[in-house]
C-alpha positions in Angstrom: -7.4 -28.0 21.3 -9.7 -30.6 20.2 -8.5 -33.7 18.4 -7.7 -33.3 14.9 -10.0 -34.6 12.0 -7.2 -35.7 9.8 -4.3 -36.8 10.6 -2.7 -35.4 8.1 -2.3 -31.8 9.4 -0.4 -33.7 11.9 2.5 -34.0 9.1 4.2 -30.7 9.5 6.2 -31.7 6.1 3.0 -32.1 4.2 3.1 -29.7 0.7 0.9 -26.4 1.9 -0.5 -24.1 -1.0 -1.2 -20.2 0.7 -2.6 -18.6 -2.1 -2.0 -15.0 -1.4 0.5 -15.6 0.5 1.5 -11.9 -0.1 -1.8 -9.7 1.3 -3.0 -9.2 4.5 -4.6 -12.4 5.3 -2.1 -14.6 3.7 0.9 -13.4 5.2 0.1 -13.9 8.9 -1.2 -17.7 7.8 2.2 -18.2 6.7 3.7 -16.8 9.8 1.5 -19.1 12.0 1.7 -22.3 9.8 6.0 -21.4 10.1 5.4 -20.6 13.8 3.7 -24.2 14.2 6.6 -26.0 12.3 5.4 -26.4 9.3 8.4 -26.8 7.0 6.8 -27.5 3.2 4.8 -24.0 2.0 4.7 -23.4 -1.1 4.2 -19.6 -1.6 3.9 -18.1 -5.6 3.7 -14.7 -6.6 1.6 -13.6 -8.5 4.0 -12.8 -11.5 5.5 -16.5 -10.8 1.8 -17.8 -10.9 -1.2 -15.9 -11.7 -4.2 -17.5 -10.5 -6.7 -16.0 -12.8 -5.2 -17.8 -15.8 -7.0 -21.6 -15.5 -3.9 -23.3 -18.0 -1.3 -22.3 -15.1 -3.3 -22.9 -12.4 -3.9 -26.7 -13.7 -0.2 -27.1 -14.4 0.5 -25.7 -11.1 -1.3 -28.6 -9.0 -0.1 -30.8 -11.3 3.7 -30.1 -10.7 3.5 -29.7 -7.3 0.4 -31.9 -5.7 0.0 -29.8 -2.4 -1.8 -31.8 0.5 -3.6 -28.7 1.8 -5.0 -25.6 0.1 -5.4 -22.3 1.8 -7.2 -19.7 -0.1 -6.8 -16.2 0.5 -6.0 -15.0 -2.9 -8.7 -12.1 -3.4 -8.8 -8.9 -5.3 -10.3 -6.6 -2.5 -10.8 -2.9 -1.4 -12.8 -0.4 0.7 -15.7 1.0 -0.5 -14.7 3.4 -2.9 -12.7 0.9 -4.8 -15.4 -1.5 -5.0 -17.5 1.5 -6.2 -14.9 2.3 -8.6 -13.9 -1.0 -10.2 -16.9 -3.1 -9.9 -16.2 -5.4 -13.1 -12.4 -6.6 -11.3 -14.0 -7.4 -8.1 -16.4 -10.1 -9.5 -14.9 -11.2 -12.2 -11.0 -11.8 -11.3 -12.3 -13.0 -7.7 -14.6 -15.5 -9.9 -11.6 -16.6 -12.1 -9.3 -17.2 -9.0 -12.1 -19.0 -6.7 -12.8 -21.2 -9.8 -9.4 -22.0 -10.7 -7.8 -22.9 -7.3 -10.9 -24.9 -6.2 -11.1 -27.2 -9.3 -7.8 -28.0 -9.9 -6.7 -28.5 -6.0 -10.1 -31.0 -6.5 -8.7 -32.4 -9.5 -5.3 -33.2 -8.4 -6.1 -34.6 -5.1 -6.2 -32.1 -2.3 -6.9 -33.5 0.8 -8.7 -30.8 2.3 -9.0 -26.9 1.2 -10.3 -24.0 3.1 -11.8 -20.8 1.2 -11.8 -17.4 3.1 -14.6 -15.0 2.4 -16.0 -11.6 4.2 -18.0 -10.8 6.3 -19.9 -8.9 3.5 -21.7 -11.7 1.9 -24.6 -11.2 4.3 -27.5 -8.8 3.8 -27.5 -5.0 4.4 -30.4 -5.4 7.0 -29.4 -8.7 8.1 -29.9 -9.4 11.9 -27.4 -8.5 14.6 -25.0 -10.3 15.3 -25.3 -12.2 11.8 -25.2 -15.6 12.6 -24.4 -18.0 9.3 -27.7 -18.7 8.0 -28.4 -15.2 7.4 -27.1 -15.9 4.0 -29.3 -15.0 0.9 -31.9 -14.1 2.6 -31.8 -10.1 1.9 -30.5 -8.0 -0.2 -26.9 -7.1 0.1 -25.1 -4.0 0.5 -24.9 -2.1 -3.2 -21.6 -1.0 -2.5 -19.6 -3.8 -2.1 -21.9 -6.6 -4.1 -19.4 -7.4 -7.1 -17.0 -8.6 -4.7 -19.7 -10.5 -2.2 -21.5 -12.2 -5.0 -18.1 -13.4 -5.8 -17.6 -14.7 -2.2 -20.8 -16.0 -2.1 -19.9 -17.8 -5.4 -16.9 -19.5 -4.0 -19.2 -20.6 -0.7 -21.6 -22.2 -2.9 -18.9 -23.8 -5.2 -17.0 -25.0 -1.9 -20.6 -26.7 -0.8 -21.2 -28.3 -4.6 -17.6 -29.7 -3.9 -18.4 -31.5 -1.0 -22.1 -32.3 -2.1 -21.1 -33.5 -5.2 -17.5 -35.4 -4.9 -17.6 -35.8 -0.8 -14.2 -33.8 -0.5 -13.3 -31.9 2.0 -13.5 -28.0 0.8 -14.5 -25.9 4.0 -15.4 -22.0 4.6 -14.6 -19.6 6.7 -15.7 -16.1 7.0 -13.6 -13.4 8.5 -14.9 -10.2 10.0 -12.7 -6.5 9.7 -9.3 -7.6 9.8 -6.3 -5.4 10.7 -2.7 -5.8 11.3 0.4 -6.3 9.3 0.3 -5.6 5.5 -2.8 -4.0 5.4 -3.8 -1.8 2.7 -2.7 2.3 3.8 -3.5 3.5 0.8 -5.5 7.1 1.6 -8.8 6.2 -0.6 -8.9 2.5 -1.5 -8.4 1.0 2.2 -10.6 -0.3 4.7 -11.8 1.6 7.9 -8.7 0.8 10.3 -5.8 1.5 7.9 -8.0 4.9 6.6 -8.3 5.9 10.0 -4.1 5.7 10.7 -3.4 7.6 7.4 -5.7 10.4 7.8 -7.3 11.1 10.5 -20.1 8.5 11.9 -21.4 6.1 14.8 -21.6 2.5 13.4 -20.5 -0.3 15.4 -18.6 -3.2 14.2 -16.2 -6.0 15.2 -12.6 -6.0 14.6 -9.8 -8.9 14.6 -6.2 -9.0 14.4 -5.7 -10.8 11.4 -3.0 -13.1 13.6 -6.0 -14.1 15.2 -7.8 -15.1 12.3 -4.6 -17.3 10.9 -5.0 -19.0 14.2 -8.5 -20.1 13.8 -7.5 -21.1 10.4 -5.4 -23.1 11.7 -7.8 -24.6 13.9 -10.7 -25.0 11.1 -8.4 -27.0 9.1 -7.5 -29.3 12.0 -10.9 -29.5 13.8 -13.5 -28.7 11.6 -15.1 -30.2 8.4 -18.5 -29.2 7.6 -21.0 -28.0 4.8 -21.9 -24.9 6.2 -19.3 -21.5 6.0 -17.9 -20.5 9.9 -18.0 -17.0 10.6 -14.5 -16.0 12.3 -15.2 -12.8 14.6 -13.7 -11.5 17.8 -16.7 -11.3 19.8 -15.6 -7.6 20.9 -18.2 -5.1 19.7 -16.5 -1.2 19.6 -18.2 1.7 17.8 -15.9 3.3 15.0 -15.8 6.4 16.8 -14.4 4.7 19.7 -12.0 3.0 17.4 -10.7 6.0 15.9 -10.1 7.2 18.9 -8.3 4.1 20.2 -6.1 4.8 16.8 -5.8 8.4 17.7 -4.3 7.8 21.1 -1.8 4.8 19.4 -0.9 7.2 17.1 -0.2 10.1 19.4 -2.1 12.5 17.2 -3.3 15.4 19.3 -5.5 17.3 17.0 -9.9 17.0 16.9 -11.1 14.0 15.0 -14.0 15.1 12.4 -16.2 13.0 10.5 -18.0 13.4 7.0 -21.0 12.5 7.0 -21.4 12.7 2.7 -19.2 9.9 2.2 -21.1 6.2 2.1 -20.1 4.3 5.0 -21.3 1.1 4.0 -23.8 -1.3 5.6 -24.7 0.3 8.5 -24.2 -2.3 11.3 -22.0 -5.4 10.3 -21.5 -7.9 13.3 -21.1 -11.4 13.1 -22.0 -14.0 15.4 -19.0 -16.1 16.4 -20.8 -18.4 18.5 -20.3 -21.7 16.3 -16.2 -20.8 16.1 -16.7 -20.8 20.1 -18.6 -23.7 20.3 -15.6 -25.7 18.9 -13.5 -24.0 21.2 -11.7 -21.4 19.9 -11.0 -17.7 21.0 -9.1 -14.8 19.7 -6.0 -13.8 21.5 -4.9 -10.5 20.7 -6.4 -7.3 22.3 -7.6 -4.7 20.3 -4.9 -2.2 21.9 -2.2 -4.4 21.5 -3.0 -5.3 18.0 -3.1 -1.3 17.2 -0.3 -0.7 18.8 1.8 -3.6 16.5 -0.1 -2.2 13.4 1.0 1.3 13.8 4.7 -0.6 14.6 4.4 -2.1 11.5 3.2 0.7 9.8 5.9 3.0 11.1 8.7 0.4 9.9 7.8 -0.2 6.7 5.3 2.3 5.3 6.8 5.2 6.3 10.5 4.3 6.6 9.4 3.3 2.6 9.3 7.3 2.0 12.1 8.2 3.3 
């Protein structure tokens, strides 16, 4: 790994805020940041903190002063979901982006790091979308509540660091998967769809360990104006992907596919390149990741049912 920028990430007691420490995202930061040694997180629910309320947020920073922000509090959803509940997506992602970036500004945060999606880029952007395709097409109708809102917290992460010269960075995962993903039947993405319930698009997967790695390494190696895109590199088709899940699974009957419901932009991969070029790869094989997903899946979703 590449000399850090601040020596402060160096201190493995220094005061870390995961918002949503809880989801998908923020849970495997917190495993890596406790993997690595750090020893001072401080983790809220949302009932014990709720981020779209600007008063507790304020008092919040103010009480606790964390050194380093990590922001992966989002409201988020598949397609239908963002179809369904369009007014939630941009405006409680608004109110937490908003609220967690000015007050970490305000009381003193040395450096924060936003997480978006990979769906801030245009429909018909070009492939692989490298990081400058941004706003410069239209985006994808069915998911442009909660982009705008990611876009929104780019920009507003950019202003930051224009304005007051402090450090706010970006990074912008592609399809995650992994460990407390969403298995609900109609309101999750792709991968955890495909495991619950059993179309030729191609798109880019990573285990979300993977991307709590490179966060890692953003906030000790990078510091820039422009957002990073955080991809795997790896290119599969989702027919091939399903039937990668299929065969982790151990389901044995024909896989069908239904072709009235919207399947979204219809090619979505990122260029990685810039992650690469400050040296860092993913880790964890497609197969393997399944394979600990559907572990995970088995273990606590199901035995949940029982």
């Amino acid at each position: 790994m590449a000399e850090t920028i601040g020596s402060e990430m160096s201190d493995k007691s220094a005061k870390i805020f995961v918002a949503g420490h809880r989801g998908l995202v923020g849970s495997a930061i917190v495993r890596k940041l406790q993997q690595l040694g750090y020893t001072n997180l401080l983790l809220r629910t949302h009932a014990e903190l709720d981020l779209t309320r600007q008063a507790d947020v304020e008092s919040f920073f103010a009480q606790e002063k964390p050194v380093h922000v990590i922001l992966a509090a989002a409201k988020v959803g598949g397609i239908h979901a963002n179809n369904t509940y369009p007014a939630d997506f941009i405006a409680v992602n608004l109110q937490i982006q908003t609220n967690v970036i000015h007050s970490a500004y305000l009381h003193g945060v040395k450096k924060l790091l936003f997480l978006g999606s990979s769906c801030i880029y245009p429909k018909f952007a070009p492939q692989p979308i490298p990081e400058s395709a941004l706003l410069t097409g239209p985006l994808e109708p069915t998911n442009e509540w909660y982009a705008i809102a990611k876009i929104a917290g780019i920009k507003t992460c950019q202003a930051y660091r224009i304005q007051h010269n402090w450090d706010a960075i970006s990074g912008m995962p592609t399809n995650l998967y992994g460990p407390n993903d969403n298995f609900h039947p109609q309101n999750s993405h792709v991968l955890p769809a495909l495991m619950r319930r059993f179309h030729e698009a191609k798109v880019r997967v990573l285990h979300v360990d993977d991307l709590a790695d490179a966060c890692v390494f953003l906030l000790e190696n990078y510091s820039g104006l422009e957002h990073v895109n955080i991809g795997s590199g790896q290119e599969v088709t989702i027919k091939e992907l399903a039937e990668l899940v299929k065969e982790v699974v151990g389901f044995e009957g024909k896989l069908g596919w239904d072709s009235t419901k919207p399947d979204g932009t219809p090619r979505k991969l990122m260029d990685s390149s810039k992650l690469a070029s400050l040296g860092w790869t993913p880790k964890v094989s497609l197969r393997d990741g399944l394979r600990q997903t559907y572990e995970w899946y088995l273990e606590n979703v199901c035995a949940d049912k029982k």
